[in-house]
Backbone bond lengths (Angstrom), bond angles and torsions (degrees), N, CA, C in turn:
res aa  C-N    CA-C-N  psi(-1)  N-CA   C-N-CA  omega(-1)  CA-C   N-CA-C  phi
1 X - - - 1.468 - - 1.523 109.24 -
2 X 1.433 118.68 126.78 1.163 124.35 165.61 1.467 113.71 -58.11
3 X 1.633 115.03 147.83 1.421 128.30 162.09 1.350 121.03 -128.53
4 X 1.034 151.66 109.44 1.268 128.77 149.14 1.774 116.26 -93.09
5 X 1.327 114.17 130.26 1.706 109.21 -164.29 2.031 85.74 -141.02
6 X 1.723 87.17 117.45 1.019 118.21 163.65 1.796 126.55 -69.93
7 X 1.443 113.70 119.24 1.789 91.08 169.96 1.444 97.33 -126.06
8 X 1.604 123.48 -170.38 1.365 134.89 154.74 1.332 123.41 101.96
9 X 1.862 110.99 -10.01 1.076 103.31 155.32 1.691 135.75 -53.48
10 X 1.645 105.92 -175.14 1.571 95.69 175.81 1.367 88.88 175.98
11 X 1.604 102.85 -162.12 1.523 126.95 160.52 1.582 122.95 -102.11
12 X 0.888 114.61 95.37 1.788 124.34 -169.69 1.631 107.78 -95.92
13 X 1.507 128.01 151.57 0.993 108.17 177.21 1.756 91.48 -116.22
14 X 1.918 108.24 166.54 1.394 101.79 -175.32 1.457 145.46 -55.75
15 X 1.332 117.37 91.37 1.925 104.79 -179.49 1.852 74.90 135.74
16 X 1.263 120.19 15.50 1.608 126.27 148.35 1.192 113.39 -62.66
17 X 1.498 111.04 171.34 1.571 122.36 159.42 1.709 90.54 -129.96
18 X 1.816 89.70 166.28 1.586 86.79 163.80 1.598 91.91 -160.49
19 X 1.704 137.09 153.50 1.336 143.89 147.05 1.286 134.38 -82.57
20 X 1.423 102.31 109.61 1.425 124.71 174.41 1.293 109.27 -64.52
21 X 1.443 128.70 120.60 1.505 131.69 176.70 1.885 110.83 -113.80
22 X 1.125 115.45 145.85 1.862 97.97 -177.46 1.573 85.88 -152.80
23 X 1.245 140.77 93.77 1.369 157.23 123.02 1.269 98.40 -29.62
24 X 1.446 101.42 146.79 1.723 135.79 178.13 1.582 104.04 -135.45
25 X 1.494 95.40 129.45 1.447 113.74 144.79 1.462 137.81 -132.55
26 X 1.355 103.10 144.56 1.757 101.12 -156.26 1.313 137.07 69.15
27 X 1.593 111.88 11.90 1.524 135.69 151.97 1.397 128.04 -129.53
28 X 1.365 112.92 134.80 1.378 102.02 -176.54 1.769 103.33 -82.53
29 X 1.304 124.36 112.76 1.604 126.03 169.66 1.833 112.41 -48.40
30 X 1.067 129.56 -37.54 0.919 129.48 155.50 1.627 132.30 1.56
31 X 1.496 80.14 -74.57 2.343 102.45 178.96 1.684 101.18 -82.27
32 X 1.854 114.90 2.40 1.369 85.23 -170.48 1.617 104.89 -110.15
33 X 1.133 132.87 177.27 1.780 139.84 160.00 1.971 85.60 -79.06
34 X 1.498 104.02 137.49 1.628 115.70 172.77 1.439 89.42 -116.49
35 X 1.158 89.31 132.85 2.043 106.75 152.09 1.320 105.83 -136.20
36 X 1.514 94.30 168.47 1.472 106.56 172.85 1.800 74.76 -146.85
37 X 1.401 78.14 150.23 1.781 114.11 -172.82 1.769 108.73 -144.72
38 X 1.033 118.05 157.71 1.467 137.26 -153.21 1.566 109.65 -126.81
39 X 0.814 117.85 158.83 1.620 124.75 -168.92 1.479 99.43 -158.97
40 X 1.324 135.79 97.43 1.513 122.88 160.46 1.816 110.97 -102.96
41 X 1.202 118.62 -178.77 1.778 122.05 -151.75 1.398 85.27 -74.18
42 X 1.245 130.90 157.75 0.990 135.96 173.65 1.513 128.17 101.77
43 X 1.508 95.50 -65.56 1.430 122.39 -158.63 1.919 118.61 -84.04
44 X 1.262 100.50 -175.73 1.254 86.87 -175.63 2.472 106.08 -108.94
45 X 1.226 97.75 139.22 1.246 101.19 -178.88 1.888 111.14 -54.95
46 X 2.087 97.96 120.16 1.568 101.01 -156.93 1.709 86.35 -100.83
47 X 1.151 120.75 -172.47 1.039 123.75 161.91 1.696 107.26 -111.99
48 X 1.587 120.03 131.06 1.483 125.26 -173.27 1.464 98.96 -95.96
49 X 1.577 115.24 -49.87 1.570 100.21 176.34 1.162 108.78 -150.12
50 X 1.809 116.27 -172.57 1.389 118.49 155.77 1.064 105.51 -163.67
51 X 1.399 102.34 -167.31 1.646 113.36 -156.69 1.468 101.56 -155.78
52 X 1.276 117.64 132.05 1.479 110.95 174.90 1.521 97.31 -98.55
53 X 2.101 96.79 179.16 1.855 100.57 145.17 1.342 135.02 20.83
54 X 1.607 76.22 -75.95 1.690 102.76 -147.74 1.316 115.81 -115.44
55 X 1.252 116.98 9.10 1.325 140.06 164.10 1.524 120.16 84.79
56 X 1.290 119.08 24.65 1.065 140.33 157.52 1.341 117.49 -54.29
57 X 1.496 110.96 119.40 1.665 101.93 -167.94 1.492 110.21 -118.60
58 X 1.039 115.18 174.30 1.996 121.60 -179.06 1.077 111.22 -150.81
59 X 1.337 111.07 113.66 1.671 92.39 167.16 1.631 123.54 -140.05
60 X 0.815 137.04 -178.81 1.632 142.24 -151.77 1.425 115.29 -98.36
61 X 1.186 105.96 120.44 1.963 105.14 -156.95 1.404 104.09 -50.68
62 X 1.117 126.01 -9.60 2.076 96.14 -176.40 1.237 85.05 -102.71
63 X 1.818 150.34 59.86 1.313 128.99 147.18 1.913 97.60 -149.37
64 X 1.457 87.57 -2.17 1.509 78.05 172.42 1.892 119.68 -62.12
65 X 1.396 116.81 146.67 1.053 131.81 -165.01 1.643 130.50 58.52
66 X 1.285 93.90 8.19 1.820 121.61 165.47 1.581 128.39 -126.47
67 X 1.417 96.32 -15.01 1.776 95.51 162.73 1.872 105.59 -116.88
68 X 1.746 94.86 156.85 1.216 94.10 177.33 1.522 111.62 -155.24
69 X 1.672 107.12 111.10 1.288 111.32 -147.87 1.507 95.06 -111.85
70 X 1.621 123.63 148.07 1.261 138.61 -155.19 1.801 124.56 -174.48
71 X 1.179 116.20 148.74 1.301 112.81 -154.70 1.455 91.99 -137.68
72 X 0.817 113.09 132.14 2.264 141.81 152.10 1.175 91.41 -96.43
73 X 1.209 115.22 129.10 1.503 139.98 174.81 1.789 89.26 -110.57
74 X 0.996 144.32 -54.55 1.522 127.73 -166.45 1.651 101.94 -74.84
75 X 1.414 116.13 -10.56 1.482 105.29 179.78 2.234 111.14 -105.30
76 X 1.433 80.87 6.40 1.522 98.79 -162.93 1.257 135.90 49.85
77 X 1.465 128.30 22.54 1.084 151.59 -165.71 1.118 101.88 -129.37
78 X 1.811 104.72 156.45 1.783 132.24 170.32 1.572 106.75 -127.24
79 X 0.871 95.65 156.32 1.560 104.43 -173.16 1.647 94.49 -141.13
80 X 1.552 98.79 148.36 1.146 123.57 -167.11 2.013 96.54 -116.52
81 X 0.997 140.73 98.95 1.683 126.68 158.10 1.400 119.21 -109.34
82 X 1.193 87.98 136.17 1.945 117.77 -155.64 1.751 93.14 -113.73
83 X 0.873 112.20 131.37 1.413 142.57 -164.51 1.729 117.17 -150.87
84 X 1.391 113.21 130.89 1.364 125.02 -164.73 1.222 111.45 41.59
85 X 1.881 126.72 77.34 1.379 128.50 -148.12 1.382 79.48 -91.12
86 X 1.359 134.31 -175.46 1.245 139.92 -142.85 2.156 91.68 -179.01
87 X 1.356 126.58 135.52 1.661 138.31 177.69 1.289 94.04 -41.97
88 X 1.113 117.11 -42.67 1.521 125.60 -145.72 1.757 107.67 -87.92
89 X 1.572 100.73 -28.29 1.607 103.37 155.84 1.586 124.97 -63.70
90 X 1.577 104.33 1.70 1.547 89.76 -171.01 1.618 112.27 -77.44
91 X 1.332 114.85 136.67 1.511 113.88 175.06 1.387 110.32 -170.91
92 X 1.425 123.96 -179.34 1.542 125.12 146.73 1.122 122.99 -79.78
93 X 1.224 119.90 126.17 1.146 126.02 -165.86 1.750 121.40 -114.99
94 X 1.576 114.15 106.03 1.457 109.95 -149.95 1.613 96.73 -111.33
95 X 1.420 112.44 158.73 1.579 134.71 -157.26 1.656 98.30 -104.07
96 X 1.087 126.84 114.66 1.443 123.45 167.76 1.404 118.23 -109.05
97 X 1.483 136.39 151.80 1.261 147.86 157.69 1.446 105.00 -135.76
98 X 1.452 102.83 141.51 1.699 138.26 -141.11 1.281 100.36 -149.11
99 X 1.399 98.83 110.20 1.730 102.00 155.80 1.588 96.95 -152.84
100 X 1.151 105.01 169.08 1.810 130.51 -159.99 1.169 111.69 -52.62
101 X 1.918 120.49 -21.62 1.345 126.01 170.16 1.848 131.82 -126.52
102 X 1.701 90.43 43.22 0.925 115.31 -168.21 1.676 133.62 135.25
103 X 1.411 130.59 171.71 0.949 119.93 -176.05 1.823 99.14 -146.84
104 X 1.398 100.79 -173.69 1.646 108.06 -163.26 1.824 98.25 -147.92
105 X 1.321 129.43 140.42 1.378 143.92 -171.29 1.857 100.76 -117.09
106 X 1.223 107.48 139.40 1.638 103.67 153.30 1.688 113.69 -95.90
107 X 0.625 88.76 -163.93 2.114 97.50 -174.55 1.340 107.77 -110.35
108 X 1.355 119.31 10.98 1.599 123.79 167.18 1.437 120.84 79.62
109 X 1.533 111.10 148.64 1.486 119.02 153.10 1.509 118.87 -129.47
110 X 1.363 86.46 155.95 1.554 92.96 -179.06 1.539 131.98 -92.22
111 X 0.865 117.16 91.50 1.475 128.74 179.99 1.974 117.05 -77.95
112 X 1.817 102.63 110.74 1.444 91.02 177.73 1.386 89.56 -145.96
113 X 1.590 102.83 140.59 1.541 133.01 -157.23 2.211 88.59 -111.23
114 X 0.861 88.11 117.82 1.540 92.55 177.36 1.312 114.49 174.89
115 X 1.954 124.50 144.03 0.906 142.34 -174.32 1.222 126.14 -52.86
């Protein structure tokens, strides 16, 4: 059975950091592209970043030079670190793995940036 299990959310206040953690079970992360993507009330779920293979990363202009997304392959996990969090980062924040015949979701964390 696949897992992906998100930790590290919280309550941060603005000009915080916080670490995004996304553990796998029953896939090697390795062969997959990782994202983590965002969901706040309302809106529609964006994608914040990713990561291929080969560690090629992308990420979404309002977190460039404040997120920093990264993968341990011997610990099987990616981590997401959020730096100078900003209100507007507040959301759930969900773990994806991607490959050519399918993909995999975590069950989210909640990330809220407030005073």
């Amino acid at each position: 059975q696949v897992q992906l299990v998100e930790s590290g959310g919280g309550l941060v206040q603005p000009g915080g950091s916080l670490r995004l953690s996304c553990a796998a079970a029953g896939i090697r992360l390795s062969i997959y592209t990782m994202g983590w993507y965002r969901q706040a009330p309302g809106k529609q779920r964006e994608l914040v970043a990713s990561i291929t293979p080969v560690s090629s990363t992308n990420y979404a202009d309002s977190v460039k030079g404040r997120f920093t997304l990264s993968r341990n392959n011997a610990e099987n996990t990616v981590y997401l670190q959020m730096s100078s969090l900003k209100p507007e980062d507040t959301a759930v924040y969900y773990c994806n793995a991607d490959l050519y015949n399918g993909q995999y979701w975590g069950q989210g964390t909640q990330v809220t940036v407030s005073p």
